[in-house]
MARDREN-499437 format. One line per field, with one value per atom (N, C-alpha, C): residue number from 0; residue in one letter; z, y, x. Coordinates in Angstrom, 1 decimal. Layout:
<recs>
n = c(NUM;...)
res = c(A;...)
pz = c(Z;...)
py = c(Y;...)
px = c(X;...)
</recs>
This chain:
<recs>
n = c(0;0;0;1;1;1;2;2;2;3;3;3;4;4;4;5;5;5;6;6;6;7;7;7;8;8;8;9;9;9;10;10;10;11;11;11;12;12;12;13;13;13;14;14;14;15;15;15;16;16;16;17;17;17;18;18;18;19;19;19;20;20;20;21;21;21;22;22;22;23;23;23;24;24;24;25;25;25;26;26;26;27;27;27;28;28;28;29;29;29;30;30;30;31;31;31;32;32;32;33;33;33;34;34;34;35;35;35;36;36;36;37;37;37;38;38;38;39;39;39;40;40;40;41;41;41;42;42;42;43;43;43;44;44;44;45;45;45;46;46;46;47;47;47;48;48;48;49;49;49;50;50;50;51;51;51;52;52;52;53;53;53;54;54;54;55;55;55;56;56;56;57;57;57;58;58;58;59;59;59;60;60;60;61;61;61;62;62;62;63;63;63;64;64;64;65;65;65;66;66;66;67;67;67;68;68;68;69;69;69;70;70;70;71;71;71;72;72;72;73;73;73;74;74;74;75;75;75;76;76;76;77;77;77;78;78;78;79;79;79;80;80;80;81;81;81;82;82;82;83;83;83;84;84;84;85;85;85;86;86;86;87;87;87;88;88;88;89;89;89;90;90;90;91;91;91;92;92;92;93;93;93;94;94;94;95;95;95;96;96;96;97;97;97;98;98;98;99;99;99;100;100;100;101;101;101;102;102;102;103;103;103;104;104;104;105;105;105;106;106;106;107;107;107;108;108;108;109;109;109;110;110;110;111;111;111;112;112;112;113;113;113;114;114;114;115;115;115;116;116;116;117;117;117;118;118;118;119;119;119;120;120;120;121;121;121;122;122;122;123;123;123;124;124;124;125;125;125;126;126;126;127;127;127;128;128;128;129;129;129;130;130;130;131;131;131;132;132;132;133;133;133;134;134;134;135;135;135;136;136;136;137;137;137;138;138;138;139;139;139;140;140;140;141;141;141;142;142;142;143;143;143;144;144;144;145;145;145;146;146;146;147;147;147;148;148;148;149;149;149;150;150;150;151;151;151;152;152;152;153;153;153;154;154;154;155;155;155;156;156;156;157;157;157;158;158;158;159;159;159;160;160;160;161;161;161;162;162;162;163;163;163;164;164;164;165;165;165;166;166;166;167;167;167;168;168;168;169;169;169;170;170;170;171;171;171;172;172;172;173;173;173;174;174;174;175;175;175;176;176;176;177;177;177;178;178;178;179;179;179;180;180;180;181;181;181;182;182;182;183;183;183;184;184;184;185;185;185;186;186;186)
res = c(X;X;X;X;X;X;X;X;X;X;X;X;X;X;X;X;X;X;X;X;X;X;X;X;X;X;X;X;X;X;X;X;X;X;X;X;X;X;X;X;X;X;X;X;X;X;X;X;X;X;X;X;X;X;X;X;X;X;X;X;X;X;X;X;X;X;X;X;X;X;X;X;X;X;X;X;X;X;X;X;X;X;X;X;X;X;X;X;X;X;X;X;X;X;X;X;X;X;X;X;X;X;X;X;X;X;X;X;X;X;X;X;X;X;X;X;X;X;X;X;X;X;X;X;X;X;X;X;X;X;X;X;X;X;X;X;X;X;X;X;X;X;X;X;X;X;X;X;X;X;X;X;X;X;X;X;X;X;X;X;X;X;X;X;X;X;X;X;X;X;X;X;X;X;X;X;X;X;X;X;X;X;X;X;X;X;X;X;X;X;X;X;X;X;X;X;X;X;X;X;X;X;X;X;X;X;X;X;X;X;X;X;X;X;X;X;X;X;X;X;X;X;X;X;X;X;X;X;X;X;X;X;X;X;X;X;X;X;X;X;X;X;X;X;X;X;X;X;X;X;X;X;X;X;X;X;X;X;X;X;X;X;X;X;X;X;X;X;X;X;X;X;X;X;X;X;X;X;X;X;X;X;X;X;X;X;X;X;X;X;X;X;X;X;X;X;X;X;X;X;X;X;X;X;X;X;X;X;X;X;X;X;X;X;X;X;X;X;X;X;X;X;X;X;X;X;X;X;X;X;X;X;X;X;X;X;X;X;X;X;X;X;X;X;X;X;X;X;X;X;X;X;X;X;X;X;X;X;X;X;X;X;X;X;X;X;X;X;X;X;X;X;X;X;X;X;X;X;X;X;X;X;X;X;X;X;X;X;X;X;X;X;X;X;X;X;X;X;X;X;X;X;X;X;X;X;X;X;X;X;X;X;X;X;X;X;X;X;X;X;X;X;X;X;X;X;X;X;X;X;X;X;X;X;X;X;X;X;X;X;X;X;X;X;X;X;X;X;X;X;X;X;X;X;X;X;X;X;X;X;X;X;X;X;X;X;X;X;X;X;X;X;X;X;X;X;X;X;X;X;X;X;X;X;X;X;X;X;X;X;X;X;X;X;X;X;X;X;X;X;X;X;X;X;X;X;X;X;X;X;X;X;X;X;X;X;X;X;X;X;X;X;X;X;X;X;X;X;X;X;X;X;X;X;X;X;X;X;X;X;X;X;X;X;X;X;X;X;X;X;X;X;X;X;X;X;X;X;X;X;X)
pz = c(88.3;87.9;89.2;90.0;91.4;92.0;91.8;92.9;92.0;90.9;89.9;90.4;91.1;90.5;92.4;93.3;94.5;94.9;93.6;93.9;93.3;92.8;92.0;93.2;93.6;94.4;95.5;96.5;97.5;96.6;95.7;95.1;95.6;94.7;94.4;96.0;96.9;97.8;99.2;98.8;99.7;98.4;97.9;97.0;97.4;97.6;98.1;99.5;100.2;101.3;102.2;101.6;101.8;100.4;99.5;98.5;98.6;99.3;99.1;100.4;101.3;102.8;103.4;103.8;104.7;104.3;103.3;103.1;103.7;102.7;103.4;105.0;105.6;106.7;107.8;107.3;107.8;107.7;106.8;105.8;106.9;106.8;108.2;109.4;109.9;111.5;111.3;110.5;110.7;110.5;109.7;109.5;110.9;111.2;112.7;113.6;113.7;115.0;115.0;113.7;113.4;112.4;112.2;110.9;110.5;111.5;111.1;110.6;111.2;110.9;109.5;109.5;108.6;107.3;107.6;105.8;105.9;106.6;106.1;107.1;108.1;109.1;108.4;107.6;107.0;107.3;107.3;107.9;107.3;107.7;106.9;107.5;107.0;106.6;106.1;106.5;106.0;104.9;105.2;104.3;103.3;103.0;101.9;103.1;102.2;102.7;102.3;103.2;103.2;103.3;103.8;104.0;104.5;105.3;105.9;107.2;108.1;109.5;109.0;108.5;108.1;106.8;106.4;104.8;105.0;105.1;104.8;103.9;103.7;102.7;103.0;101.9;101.5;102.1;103.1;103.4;103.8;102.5;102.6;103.0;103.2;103.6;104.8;105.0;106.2;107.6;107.1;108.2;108.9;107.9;108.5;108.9;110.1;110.5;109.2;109.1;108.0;108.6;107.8;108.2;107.9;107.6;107.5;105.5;105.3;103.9;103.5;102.2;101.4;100.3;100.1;99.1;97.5;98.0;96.8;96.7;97.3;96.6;97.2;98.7;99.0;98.7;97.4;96.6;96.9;97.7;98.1;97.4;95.9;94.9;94.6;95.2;94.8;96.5;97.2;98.7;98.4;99.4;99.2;100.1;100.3;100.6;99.5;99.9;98.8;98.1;99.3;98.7;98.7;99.3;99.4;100.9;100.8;101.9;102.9;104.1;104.7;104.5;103.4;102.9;101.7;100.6;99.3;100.0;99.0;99.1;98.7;98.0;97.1;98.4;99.3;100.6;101.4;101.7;102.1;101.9;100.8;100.0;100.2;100.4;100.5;101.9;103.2;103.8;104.7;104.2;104.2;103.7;102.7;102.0;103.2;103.4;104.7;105.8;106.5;107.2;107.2;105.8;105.8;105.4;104.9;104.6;106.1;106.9;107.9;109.1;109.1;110.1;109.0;108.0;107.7;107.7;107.5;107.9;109.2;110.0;111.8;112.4;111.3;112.2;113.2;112.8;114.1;113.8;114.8;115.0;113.9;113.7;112.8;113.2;114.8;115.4;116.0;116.1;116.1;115.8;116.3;116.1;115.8;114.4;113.5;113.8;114.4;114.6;113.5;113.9;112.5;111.9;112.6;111.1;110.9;111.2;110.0;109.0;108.6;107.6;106.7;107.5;107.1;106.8;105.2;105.4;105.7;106.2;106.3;105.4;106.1;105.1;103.7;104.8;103.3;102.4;103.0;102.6;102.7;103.5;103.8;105.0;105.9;107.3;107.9;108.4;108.6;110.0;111.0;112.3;112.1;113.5;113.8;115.1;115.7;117.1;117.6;119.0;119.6;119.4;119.8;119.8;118.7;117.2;116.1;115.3;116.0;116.0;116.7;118.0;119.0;118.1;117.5;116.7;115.9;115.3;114.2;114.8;115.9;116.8;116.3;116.5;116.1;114.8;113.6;112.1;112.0;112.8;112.2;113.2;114.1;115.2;114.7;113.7;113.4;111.7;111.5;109.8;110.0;111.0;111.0;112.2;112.5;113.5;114.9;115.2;116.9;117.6;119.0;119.8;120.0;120.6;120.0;121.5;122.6;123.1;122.4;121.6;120.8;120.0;119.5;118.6;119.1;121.0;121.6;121.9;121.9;122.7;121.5;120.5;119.1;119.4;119.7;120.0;121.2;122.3;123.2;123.3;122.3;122.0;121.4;120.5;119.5;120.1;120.8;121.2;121.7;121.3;120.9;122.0;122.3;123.4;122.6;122.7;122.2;122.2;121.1;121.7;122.6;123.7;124.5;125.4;125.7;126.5;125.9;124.6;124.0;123.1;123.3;122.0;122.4;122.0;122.0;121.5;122.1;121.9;120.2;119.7;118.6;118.3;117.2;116.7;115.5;114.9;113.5;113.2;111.6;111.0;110.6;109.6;108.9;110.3;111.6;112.6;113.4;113.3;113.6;112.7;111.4;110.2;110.1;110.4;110.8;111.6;112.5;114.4;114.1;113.0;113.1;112.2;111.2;110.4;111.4;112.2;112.5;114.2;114.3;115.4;115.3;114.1;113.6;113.2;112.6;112.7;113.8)
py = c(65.3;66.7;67.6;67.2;68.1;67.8;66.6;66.8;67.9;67.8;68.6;70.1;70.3;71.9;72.0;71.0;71.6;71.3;70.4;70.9;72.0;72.6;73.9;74.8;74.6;75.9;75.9;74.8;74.6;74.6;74.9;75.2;76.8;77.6;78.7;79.2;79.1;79.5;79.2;78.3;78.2;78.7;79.0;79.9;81.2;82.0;83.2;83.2;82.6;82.5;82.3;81.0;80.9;81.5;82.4;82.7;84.2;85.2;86.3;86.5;86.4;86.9;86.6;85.5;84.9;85.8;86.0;86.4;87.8;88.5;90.0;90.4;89.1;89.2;89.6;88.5;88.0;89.5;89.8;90.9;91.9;92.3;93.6;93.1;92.6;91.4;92.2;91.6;91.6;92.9;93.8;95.1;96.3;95.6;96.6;96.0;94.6;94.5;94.3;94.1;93.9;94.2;96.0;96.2;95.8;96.1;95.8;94.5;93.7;92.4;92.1;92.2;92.1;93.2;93.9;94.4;93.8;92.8;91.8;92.5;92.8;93.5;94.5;95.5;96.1;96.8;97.0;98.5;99.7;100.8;102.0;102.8;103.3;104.2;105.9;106.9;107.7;107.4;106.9;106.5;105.3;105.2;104.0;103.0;101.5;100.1;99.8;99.4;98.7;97.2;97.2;95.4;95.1;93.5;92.9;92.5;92.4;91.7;90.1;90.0;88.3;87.7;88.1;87.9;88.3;87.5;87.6;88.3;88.6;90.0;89.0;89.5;88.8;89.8;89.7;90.6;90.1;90.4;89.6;91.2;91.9;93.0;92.8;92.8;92.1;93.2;94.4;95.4;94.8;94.2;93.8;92.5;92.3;91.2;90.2;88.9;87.9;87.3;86.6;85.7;84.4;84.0;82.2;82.5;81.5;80.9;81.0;81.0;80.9;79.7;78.7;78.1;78.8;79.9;80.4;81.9;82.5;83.8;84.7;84.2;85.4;85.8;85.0;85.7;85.3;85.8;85.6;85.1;85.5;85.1;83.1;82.6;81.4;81.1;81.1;80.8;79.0;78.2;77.1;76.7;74.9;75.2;74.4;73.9;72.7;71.6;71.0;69.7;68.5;68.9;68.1;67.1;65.9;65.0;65.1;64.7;65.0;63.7;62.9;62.1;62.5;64.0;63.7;64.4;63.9;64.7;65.9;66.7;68.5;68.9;68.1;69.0;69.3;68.6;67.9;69.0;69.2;69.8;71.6;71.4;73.1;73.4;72.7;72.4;73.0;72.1;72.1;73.3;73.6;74.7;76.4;76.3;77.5;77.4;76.4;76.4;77.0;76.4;76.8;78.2;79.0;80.5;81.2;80.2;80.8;81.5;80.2;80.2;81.2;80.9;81.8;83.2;84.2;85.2;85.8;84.7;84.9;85.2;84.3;84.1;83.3;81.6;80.9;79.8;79.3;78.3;76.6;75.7;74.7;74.0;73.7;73.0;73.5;74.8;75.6;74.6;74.7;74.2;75.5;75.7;76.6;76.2;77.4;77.2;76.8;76.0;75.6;76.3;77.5;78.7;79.1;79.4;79.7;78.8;77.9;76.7;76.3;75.9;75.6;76.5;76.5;77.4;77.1;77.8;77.5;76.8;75.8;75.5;76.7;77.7;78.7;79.4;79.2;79.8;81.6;81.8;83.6;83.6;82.7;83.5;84.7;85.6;87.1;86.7;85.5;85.8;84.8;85.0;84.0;84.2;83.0;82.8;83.8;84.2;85.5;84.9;83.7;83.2;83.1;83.2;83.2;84.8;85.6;86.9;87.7;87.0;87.4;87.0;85.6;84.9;85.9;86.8;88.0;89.0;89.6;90.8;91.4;90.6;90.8;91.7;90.8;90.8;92.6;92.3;94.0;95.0;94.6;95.4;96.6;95.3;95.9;96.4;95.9;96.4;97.9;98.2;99.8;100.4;99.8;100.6;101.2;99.9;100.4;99.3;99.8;98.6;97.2;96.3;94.6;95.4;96.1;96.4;97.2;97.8;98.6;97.8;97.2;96.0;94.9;94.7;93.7;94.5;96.1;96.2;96.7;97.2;96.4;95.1;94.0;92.8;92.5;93.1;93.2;94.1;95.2;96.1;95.4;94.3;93.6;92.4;91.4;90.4;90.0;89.2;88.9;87.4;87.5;86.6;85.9;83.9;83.0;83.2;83.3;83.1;82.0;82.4;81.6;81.0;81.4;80.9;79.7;79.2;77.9;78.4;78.0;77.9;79.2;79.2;80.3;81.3;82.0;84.2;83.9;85.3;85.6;86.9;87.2;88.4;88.7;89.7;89.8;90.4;90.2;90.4;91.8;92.2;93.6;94.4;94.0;95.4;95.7;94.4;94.8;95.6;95.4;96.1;97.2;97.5;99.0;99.6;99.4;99.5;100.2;99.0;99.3;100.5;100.7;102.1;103.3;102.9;104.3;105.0;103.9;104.0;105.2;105.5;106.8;108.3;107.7;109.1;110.1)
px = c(68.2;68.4;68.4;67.6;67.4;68.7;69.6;70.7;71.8;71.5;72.8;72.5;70.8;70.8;71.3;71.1;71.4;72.8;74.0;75.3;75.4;75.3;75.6;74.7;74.2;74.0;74.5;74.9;75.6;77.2;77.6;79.1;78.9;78.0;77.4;77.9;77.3;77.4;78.5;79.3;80.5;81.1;81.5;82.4;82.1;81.6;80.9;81.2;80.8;81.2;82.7;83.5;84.9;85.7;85.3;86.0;85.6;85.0;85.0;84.3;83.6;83.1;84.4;84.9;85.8;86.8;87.4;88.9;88.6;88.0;87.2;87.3;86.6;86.2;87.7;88.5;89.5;90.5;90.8;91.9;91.2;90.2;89.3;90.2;89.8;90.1;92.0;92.3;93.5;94.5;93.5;94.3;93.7;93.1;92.3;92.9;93.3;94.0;95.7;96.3;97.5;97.9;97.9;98.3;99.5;100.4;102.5;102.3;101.7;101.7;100.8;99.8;99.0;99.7;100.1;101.3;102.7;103.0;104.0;105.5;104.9;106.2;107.1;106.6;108.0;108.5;109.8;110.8;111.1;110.7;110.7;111.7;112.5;113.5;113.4;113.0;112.6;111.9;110.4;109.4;109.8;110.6;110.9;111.0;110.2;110.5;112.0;112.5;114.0;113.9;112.9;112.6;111.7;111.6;110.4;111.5;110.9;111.6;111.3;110.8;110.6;111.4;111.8;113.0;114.1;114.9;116.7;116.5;117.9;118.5;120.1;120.5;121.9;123.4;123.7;124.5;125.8;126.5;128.0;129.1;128.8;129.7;130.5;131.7;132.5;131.6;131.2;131.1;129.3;129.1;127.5;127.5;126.6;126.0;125.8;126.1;125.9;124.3;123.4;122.2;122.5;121.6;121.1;121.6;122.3;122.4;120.9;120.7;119.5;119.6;118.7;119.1;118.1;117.6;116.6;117.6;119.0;119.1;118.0;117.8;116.7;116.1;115.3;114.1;112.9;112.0;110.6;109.6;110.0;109.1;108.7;110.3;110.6;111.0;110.3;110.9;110.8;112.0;111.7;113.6;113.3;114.9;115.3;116.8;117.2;116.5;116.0;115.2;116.1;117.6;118.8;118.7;118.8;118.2;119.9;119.9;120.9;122.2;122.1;123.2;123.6;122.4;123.4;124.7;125.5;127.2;126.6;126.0;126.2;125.9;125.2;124.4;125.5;126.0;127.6;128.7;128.6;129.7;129.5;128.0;128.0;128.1;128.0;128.1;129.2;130.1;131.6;132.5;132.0;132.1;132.0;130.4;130.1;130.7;130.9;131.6;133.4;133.6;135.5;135.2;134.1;134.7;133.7;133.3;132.7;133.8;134.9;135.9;136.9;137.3;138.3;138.2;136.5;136.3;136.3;135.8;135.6;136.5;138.0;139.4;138.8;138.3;138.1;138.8;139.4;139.8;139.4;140.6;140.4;139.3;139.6;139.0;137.1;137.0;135.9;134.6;133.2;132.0;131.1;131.0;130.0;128.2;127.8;126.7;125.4;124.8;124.2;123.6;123.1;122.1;122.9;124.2;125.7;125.3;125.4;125.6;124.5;123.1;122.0;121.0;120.5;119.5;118.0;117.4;115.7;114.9;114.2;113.2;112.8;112.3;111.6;112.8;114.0;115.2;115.6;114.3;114.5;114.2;114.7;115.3;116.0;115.1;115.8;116.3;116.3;116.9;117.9;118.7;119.9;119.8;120.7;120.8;121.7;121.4;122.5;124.0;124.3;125.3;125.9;125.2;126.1;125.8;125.5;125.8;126.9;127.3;127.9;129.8;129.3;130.3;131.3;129.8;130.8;131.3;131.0;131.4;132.7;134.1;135.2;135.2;134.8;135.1;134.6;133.5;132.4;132.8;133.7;133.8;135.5;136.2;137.4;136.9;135.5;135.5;135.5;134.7;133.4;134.1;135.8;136.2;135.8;134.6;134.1;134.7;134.7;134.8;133.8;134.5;133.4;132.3;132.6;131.3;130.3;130.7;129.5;129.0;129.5;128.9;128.2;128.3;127.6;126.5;126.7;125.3;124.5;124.6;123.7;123.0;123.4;123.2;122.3;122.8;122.0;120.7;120.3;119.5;118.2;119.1;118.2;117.2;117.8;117.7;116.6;115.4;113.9;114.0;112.8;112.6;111.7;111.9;111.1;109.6;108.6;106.9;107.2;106.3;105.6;106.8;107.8;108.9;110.0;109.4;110.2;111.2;112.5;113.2;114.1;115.1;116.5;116.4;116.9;116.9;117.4;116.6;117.3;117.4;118.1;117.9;117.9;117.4;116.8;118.3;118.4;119.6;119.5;118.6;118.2;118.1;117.3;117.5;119.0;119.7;121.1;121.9;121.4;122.9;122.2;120.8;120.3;120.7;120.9;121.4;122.5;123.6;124.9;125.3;124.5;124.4;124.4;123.1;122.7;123.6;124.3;124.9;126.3;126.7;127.6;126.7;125.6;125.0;124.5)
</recs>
């Protein structure tokens, strides 16, 4: 009986502890030293959220920067990817697929190599970045959509352009602050 009453109170008390101090504790910590961060990076717009710098947004508009494929529809509720292994054919197939309406929008070449976050989507399936190089890819398309020159449209790109944490890994740039950029760049 004495061990029953001192699991229940050693439950009692890490429950309280890692189930209401800790989180507490943590949520403080992190709204005093990283609020942007700790409210989910969002971008405001004359007061209204437009978005999060961390979630894709679906932007098939020839005038805007394109992102990373989604295999969830960019819905955060359901983040996740395919779950498709890299031999079935459907994976294959959609594959094949992004890439042919990748090149036929770009106007690239048959022979052309599509960069892979063109094609593949993220694990969590709401990737808001891409590589400079497959931003640099659309310049043309958006440059003759919105009627600017492809230098206006590079230096959007070069405005944006985020340096790896910690020195590892390839420039990128967020999608939603370029098709901002590119809005606000006529006003």
């Amino acid at each position: 009986m004495k061990e029953i009453k001192n699991a229940i109170l050693i439950f009692a008390v890490f429950s309280i502890i890692l189930g209401i101090i800790y989180p507490v504790v943590i949520t403080g910590i992190s709204q005093v030293a990283f609020p942007h961060q700790a409210n989910g990076n969002l971008i405001t717009e004359n007061g209204n959220v437009i978005g999060s710098e961390l979630i894709g947004q679906n932007f098939s508009s020839p005038e805007y920067f394109h992102g990373r494929p989604s295999a969830v529809d960019y819905d955060p509720i359901i983040s996740g990817g395919s779950n498709l292994g890299p031999t079935n054919q459907e994976l294959m197939d959609r594959i094949d697929k992004r890439i042919q309406k990748i090149k036929l929008e770009e106007s690239l070449p048959s022979n052309f190599t599509v960069p892979s976050d063109m094609v593949l989507s993220s694990g969590s399936g709401l990737e808001g970045y891409i590589y400079v190089d497959s931003a640099r890819l659309q310049v043309p398309r958006i440059a003759k959509a919105r009627e600017l020159s492809e230098t206006e449209v590079e230096k959007v790109i070069d405005n944006n352009i985020e340096s790896p944490w910690l020195g590892t890994g390839s420039p990128m740039v967020n999608v939603l602050k370029l098709n901002l950029d590119l809005d606000n760049l006529r006003k």
